[in-house]
TORVONU-322742 format. One record per atom (N, C-alpha, C, CB): atom name; residue number from 0; x, y negated, z; residue in one letter. Coordinates in pm, whole numbers, padded with zeros to 5 digits. Glycine has a CB too. Layout:
- atom;nr;c1;c2;c3;rest
- CA;NUM;X;Y;Z;A
...
END
This chain:
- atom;nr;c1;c2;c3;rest
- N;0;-00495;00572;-02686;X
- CA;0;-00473;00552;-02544;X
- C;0;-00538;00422;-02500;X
- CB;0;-00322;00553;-02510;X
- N;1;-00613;00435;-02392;X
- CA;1;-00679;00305;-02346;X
- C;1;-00585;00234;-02256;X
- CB;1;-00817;00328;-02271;X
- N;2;-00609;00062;-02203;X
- CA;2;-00565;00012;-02163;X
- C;2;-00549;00070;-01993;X
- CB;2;-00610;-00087;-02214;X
- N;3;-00655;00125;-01922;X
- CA;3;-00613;00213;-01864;X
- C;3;-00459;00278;-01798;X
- CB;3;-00661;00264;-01929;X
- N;4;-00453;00360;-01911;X
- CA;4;-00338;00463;-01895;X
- C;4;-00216;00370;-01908;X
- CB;4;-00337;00591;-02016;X
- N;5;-00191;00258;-01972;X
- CA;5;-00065;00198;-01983;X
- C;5;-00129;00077;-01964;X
- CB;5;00028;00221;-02110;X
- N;6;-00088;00020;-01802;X
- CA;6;-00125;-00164;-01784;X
- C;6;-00015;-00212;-01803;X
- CB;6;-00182;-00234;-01636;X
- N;7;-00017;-00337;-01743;X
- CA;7;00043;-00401;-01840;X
- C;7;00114;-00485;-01715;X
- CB;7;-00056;-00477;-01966;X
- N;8;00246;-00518;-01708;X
- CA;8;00321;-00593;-01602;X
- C;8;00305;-00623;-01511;X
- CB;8;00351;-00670;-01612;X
- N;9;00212;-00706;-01572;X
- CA;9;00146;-00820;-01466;X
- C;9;00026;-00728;-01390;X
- CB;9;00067;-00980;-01562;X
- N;10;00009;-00657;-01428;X
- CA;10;-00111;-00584;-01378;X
- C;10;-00069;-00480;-01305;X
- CB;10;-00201;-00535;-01479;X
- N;11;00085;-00405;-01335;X
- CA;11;00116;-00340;-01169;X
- C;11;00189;-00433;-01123;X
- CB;11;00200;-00189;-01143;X
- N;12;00222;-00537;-01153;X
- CA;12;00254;-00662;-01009;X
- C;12;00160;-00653;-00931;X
- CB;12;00259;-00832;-01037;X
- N;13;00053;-00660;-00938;X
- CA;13;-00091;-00661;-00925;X
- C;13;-00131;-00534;-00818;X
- CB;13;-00161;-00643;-01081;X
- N;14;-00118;-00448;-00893;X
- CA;14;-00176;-00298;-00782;X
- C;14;-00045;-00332;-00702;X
- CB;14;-00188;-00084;-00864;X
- N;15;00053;-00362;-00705;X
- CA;15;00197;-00313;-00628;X
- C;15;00121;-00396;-00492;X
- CB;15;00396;-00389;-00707;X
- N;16;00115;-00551;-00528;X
- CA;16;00081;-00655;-00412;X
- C;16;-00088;-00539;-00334;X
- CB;16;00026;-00877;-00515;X
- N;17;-00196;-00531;-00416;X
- CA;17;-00272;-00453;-00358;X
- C;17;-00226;-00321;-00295;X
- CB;17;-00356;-00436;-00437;X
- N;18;-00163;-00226;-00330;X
- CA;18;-00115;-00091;-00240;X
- C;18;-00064;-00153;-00142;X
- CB;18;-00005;00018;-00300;X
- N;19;00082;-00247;-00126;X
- CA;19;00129;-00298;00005;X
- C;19;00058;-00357;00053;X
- CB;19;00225;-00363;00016;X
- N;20;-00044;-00391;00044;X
- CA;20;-00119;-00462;00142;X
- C;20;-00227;-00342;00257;X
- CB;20;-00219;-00579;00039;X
- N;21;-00266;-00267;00172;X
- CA;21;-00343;-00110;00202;X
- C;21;-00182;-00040;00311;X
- CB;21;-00386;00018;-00018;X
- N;22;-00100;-00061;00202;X
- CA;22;00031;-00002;00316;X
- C;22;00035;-00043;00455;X
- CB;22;00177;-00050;00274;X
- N;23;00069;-00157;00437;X
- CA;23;00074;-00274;00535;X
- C;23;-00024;-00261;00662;X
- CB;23;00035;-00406;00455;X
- N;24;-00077;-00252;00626;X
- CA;24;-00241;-00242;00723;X
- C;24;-00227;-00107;00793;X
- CB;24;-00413;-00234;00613;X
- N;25;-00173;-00040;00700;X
- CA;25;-00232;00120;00736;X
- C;25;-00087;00142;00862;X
- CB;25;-00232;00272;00544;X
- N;26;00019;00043;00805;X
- CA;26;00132;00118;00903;X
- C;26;00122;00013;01001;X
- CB;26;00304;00147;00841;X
- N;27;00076;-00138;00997;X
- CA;27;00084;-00165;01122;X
- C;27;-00054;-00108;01258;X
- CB;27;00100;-00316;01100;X
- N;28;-00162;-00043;01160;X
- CA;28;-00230;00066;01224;X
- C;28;-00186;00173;01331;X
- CB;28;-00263;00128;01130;X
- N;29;-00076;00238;01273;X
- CA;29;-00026;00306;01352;X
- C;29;00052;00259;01458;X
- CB;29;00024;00375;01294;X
- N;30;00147;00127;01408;X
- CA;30;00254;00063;01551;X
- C;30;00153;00004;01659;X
- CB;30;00378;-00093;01500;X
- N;31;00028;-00037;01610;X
- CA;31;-00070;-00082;01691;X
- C;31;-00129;-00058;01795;X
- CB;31;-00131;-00088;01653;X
- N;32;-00137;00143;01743;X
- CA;32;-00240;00236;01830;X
- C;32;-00161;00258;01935;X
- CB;32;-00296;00380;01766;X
- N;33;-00022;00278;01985;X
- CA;33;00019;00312;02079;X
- C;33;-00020;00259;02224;X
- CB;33;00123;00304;02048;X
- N;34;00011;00345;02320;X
- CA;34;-00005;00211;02471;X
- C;34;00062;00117;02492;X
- CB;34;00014;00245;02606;X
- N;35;00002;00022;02548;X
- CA;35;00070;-00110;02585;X
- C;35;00071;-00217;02459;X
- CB;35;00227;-00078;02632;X
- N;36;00097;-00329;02479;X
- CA;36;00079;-00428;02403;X
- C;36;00107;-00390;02273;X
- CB;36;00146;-00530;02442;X
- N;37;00092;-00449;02121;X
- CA;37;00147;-00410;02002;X
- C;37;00239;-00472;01964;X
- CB;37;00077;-00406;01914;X
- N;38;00368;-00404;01922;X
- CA;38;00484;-00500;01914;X
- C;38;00477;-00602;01798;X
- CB;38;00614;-00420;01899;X
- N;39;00558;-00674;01762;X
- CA;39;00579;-00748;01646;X
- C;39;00640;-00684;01606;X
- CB;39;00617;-00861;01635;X
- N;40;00535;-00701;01395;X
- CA;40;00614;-00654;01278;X
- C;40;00690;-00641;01288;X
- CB;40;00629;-00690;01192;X
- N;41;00790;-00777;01294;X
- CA;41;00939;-00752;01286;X
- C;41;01055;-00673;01390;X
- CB;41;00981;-00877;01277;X
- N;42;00934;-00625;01456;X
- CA;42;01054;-00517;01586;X
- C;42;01099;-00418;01512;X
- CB;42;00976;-00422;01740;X
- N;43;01269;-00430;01534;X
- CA;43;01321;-00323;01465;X
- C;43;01262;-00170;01475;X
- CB;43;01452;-00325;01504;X
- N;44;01130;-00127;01620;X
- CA;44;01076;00024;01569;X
- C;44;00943;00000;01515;X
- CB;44;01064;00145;01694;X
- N;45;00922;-00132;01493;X
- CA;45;00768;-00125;01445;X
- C;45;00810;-00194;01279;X
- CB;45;00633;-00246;01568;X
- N;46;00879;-00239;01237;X
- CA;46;00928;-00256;01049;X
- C;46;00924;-00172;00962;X
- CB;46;01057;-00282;01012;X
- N;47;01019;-00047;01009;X
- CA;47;01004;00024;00943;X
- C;47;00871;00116;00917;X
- CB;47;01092;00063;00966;X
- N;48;00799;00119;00960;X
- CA;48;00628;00163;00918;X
- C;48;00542;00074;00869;X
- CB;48;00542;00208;01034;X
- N;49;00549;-00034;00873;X
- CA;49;00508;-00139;00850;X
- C;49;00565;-00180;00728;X
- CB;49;00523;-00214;00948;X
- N;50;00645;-00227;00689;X
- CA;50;00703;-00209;00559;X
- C;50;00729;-00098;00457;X
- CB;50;00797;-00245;00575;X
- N;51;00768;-00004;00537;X
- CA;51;00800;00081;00460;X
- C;51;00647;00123;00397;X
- CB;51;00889;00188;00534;X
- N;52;00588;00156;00458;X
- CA;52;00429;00219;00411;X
- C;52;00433;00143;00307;X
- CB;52;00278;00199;00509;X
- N;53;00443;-00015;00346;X
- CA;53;00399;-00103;00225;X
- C;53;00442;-00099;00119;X
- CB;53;00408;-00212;00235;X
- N;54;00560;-00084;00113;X
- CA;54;00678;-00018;-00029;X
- C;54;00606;00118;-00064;X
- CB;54;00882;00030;00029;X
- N;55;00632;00204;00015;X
- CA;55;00556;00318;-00050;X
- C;55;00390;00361;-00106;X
- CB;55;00582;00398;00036;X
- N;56;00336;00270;-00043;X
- CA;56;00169;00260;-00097;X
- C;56;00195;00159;-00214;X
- CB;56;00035;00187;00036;X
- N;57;00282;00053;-00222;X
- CA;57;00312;-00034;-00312;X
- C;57;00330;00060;-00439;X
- CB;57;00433;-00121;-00269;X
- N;58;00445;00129;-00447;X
- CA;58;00481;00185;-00536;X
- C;58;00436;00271;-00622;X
- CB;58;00543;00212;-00508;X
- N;59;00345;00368;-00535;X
- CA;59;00254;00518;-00531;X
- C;59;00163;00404;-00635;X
- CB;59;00162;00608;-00333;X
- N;60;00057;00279;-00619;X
- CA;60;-00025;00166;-00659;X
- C;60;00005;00148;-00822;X
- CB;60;00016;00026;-00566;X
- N;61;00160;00131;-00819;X
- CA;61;00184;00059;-00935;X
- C;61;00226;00167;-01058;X
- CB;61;00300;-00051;-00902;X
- N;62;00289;00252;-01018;X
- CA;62;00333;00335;-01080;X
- C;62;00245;00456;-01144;X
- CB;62;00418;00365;-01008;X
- N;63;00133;00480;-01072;X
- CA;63;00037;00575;-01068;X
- C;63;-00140;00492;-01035;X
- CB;63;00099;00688;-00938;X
- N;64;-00161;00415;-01129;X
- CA;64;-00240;00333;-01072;X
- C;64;-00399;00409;-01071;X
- CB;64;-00224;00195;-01150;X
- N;65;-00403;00483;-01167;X
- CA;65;-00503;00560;-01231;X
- C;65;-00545;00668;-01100;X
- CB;65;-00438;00638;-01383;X
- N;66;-00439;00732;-01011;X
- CA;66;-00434;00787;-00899;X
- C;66;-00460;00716;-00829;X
- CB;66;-00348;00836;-00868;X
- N;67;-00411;00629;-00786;X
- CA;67;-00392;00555;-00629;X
- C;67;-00561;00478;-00634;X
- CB;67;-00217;00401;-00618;X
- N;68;-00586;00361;-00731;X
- CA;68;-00746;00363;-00757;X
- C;68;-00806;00426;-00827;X
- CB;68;-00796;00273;-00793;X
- N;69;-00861;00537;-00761;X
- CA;69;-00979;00636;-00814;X
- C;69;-01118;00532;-00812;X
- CB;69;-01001;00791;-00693;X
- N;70;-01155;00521;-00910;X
- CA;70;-01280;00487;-00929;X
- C;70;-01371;00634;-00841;X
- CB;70;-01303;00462;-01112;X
- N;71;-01513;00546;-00794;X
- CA;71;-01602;00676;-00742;X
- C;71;-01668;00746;-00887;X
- CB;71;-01747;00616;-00621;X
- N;72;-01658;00897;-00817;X
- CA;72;-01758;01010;-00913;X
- C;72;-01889;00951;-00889;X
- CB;72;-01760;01194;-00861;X
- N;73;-01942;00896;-00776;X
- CA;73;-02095;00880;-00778;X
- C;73;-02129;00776;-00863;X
- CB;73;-02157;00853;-00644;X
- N;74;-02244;00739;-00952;X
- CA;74;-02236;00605;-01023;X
- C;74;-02405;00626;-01053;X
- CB;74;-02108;00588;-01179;X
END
């Protein structure tokens, strides 16, 4: 088994901080697009997408890292 398939702690600390950040982005994307001004993160209807994505892209990152960064087929 290569290093790959089983990283190593520190290294889904690592994807976890990279997925939430991809999360992060992606859900304050969405609280963003609406009309009218964009609320702040911390508005109780704009957090939960905003965080939460980030936990869940976090997690999907660390846990499944081999998935979540696909290297490209083209090379």
């Amino acid at each position: 088994m290569s290093d790959d398939e089983h990283p190593s702690p520190a290294r889904r600390a690592f994807y976890f901080v990279l997925g939430a950040l991809v999360g992060g982005v992606i859900g304050y994307g969405f609280v963003a697009s609406g009309p009218g001004p964009a609320p702040s993160v911390f508005d109780p209807v704009a957090a939960p997408w905003v965080f939460g994505l980030a936990a869940v892209c976090g997690a999907l990152a660390a846990l499944s890292p081999s998935g979540f960064w696909r290297r490209s087929r083209y090379r």
